[in-house]
C-alpha positions in Angstrom: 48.9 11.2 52.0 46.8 13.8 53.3 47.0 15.7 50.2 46.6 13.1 48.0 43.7 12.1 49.4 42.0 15.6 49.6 42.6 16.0 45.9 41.1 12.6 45.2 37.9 13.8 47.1 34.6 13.9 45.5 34.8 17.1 47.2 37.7 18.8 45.9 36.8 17.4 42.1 33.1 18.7 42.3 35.2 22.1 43.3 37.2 22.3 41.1 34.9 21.4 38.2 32.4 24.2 39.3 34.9 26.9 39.8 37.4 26.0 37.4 35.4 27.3 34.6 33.8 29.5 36.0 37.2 31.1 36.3 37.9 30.3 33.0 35.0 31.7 31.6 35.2 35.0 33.4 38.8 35.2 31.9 37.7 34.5 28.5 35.3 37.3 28.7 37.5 40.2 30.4 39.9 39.4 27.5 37.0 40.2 24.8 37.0 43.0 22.7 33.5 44.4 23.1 32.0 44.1 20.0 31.1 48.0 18.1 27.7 48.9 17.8 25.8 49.3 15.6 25.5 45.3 16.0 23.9 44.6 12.6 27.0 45.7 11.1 28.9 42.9 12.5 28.8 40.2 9.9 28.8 37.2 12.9 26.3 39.3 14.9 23.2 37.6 13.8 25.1 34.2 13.5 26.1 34.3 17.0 22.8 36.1 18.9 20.5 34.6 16.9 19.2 32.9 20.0 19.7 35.5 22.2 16.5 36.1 24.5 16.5 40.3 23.2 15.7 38.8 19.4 13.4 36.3 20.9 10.8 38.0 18.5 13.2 38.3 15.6 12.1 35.1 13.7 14.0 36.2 10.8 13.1 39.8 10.4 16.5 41.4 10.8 17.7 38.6 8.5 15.4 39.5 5.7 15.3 43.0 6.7 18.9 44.2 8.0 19.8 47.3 5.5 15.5 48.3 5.5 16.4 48.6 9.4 18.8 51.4 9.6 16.6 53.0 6.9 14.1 52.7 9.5 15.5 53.9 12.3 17.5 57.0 10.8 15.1 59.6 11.9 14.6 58.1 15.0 17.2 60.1 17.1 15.5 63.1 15.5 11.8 62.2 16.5 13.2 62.2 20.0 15.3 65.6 19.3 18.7 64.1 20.0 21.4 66.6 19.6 25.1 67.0 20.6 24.1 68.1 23.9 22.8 64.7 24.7 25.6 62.5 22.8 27.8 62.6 26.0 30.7 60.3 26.1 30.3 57.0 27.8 31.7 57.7 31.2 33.9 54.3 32.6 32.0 53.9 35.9 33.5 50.4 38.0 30.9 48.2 39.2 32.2 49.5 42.7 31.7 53.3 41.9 27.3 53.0 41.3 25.7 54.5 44.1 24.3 51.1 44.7 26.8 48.2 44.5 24.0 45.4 43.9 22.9 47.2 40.8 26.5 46.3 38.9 25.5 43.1 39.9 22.3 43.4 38.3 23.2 45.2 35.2 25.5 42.2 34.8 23.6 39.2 35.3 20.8 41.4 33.1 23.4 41.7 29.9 23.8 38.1 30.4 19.6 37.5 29.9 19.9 40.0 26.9 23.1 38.6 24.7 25.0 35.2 24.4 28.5 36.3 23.1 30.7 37.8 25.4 31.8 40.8 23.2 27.9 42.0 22.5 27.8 41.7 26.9 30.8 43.8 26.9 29.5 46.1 24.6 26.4 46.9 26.6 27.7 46.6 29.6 29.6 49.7 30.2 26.8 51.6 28.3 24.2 50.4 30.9 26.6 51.8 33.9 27.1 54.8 32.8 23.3 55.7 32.2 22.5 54.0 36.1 25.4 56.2 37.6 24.1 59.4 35.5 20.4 58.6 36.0 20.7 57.3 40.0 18.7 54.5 38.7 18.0 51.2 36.9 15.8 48.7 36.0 15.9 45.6 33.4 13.8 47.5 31.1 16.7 49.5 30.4 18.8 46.8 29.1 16.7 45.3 27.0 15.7 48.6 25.6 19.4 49.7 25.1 20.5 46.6 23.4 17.5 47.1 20.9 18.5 50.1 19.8 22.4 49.2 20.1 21.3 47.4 17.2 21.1 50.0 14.6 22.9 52.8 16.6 25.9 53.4 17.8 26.8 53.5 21.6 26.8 57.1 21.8 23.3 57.3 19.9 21.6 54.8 21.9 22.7 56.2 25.3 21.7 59.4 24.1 18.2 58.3 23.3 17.8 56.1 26.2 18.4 59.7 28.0 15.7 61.5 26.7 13.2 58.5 26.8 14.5 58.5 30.6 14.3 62.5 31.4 12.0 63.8 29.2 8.0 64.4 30.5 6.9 63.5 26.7 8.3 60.2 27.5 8.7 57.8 29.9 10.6 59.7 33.1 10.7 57.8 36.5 9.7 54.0 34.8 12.9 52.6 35.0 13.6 52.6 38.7 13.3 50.0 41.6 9.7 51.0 42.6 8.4 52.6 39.1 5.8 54.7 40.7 5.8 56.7 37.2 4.3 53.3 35.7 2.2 52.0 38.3 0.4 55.9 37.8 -0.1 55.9 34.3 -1.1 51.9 34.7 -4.2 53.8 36.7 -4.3 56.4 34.2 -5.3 54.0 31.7 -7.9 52.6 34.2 -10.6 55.6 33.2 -9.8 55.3 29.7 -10.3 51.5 29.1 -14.0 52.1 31.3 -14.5 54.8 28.8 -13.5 53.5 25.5 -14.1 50.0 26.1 -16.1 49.3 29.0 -17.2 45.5 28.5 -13.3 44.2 28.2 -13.1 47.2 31.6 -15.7 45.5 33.4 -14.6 41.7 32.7 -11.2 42.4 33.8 -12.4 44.2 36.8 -14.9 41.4 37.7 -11.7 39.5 37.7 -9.9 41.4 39.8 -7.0 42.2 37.0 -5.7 45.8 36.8 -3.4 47.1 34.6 -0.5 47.4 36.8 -0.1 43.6 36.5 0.3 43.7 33.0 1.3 46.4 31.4 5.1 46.8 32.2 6.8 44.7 29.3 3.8 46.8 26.9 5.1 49.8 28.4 8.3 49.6 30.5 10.0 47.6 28.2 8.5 49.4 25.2 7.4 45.8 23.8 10.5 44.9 23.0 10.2 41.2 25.0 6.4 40.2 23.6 6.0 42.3 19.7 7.3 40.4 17.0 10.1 42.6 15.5 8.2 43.5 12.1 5.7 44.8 14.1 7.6 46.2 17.1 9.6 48.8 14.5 6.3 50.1 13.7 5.5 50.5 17.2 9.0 52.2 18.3 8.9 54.5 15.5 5.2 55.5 16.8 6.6 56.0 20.7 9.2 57.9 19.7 6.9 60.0 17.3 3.9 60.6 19.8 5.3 60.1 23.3 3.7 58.5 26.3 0.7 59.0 24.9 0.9 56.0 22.4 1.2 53.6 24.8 -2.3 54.7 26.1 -3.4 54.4 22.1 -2.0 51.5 21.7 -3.2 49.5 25.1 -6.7 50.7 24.4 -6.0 48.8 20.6 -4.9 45.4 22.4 -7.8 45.2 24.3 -10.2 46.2 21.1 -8.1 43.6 19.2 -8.5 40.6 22.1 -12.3 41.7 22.7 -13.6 38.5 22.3 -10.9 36.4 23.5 -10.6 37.9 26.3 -14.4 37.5 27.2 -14.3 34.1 26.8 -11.4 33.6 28.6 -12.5 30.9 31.5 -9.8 31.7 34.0 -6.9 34.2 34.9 -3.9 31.7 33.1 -5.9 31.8 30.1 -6.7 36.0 30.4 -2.7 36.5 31.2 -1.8 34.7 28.4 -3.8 37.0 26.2 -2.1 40.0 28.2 1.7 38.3 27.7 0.8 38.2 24.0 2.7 34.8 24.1 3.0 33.5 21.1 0.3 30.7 21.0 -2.3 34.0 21.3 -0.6 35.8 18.3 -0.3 32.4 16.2 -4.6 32.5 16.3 -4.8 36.6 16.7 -1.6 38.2 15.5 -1.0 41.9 15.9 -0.4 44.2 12.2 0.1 47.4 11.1 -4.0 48.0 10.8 -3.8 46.9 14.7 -2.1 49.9 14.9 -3.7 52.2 12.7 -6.4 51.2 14.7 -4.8 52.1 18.0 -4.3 55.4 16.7 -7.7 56.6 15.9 -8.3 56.7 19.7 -8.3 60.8 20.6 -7.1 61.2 23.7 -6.7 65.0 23.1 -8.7 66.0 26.1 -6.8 63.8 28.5 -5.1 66.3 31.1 -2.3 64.1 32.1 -0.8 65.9 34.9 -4.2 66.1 36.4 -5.3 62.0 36.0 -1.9 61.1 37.2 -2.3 63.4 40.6 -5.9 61.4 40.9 -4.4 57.8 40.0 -1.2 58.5 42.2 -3.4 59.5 45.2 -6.9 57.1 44.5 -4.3 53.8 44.1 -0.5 54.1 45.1 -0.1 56.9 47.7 -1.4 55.0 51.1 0.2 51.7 50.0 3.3 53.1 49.3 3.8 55.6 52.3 2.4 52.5 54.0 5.5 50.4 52.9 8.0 53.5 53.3 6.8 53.7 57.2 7.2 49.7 57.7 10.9 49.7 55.5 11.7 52.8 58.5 10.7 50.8 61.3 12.7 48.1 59.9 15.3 49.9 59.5 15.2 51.6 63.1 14.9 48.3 65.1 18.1 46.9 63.0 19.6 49.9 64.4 18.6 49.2 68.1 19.6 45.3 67.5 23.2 46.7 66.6 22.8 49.1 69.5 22.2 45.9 72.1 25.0 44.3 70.9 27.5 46.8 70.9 26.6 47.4 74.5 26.9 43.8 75.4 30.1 43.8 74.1 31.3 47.0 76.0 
């Protein structure tokens, strides 16, 4: 009777409901052969993800355009100067063996924002572990940026270009980490330039107390994967990977030249970080095109010393606050090492 009636409970059936598949699910997807990149070569690929938050911005373009991509995006390993050297094998690292346990965790719940189908998860998935053990780091970025060029390249490939974005000083080294400093410098890089090149939209944002670090990470970070449309995000990628970091100065400069007068009549800050999202209602009225870029690259940023405006931005902006939060995550740390001090004495 006891049994029967536990089983019977609206406790046990909301249980087993939940867990069951759950259970099923995760069963479903260890047994699923991770689908071989490049993606786009998979017939059901585009069929499957075609909802899939990393094409988002697709809205057909790899439909229309799928044999014109790997056209593309054949010199791209070479614009970064990928060679054998840097296609290393993708190492099997457990969720258990990353220096951080929580960021298998991550990587996983962040393959799960990226793809729907359980064999492009399991694709990326190992590819995004392997990089965080190699690199000591991660960050969602990452994923989303790996995936993308999973697309057209092979795993090797990708992970290959992924390290050279991530280690070499043309690119983007030290953005993809739990605290990007790296980022949150050039964001204050860019300050002086914006005030120089185009001091009104400077001024207005400043009057409004919006700085770049606020907005600049999916332009930048994420390499606009998350807010470009595609047709125009290729272009953009193949520029990055031509001209380095400083294309993303070029090109920021560009998006506040091409939302001038938008973002002057903006009335509040929703309406001014909709503009800076670039959702989609903004690009509907305003969109972005290839002469937005041509524009962003007339900007001559030749006499910009970057080693020297980043020493400036890193100690004008970041290096009080963040020494300031290293001091008060050590004395956090040190008075939950007295607390466990107490009560091992207590219990002597």
């Amino acid at each position: 009777h006891f049994f029967a009636s536990l089983i019977s409970s609206p406790f046990f059936c909301s249980l087993f409901w939940i867990s069951v598949p759950a259970l099923i699910e995760g069963c479903i997807e260890g047994m699923t052969t991770p689908r071989v990149a490049p993606f786009l070569r998979s017939a059901s690929f585009l069929a499957e993800e075609k909802d899939a938050p990393l094409l988002e911005k697709n809205d057909g373009f790899l439909e229309a355009n799928a044999e014109l991509s790997f056209e593309r995006v054949r010199p791209w390993p070479a614009h970064l100067g990928v060679n054998d050297e840097h296609r290393l094998p993708i190492s099997e690292v457990p969720i258990g063996e990353l220096d951080e346990p929580e960021v298998g965790r991550i990587i996983e719940k962040d393959v799960e924002r990226t793809f729907l189908h359980p064999s492009s998860r399991s694709a990326l998935q190992p590819v995004l572990r392997s990089l965080a053990k190699e690199f000591g780091s991660y960050a969602q970025a990452m994923c989303y940026v790996c995936g993308f060029l999973m697309l057209t390249h092979d795993e090797r490939t990708s992970a290959a270009m992924i390290r050279v974005l991530n280690n070499d000083p043309k690119y983007i080294p030290g953005y993809w980490t739990a605290e990007a400093i790296a980022f949150a410098t050039d964001a204050y890089v860019f300050l002086p330039l914006l005030q120089k090149h185009e001091p009104e939209v400077a001024a207005f944002l400043q009057d409004k107390c919006i700085l770049p670090e606020t907005y600049l990470q999916k332009w930048w970070v994420a390499l606009g994967i998350q807010v470009l449309p595609f047709e125009i995000g290729f272009e953009f990628l193949e520029r990055f990977l031509k001209d380095g970091h400083l294309w993303l100065f070029q090109f920021a400069l560009a998006m506040h030249r091409h939302f001038k007068t938008a973002l002057l009549a903006a009335k509040d800050h929703a309406a001014v970080y909709a503009i800076l999202r670039l959702e989609k209602s903004v690009l509907r009225v305003n969109p972005i095109t290839t002469e937005t870029l041509d524009q962003a690259a007339l900007y001559d940023l030749s006499d910009l010393n970057i080693a020297a405006a980043r020493e400036l931005a890193y100690n004008t902006h970041l290096k009080a606050r963040i020494e300031r939060a290293r001091l008060l995550a050590q004395q956090a740390a040190e008075e939950d090492d007295d607390d466990d001090d107490e009560e091992e004495e207590e219990d002597d």
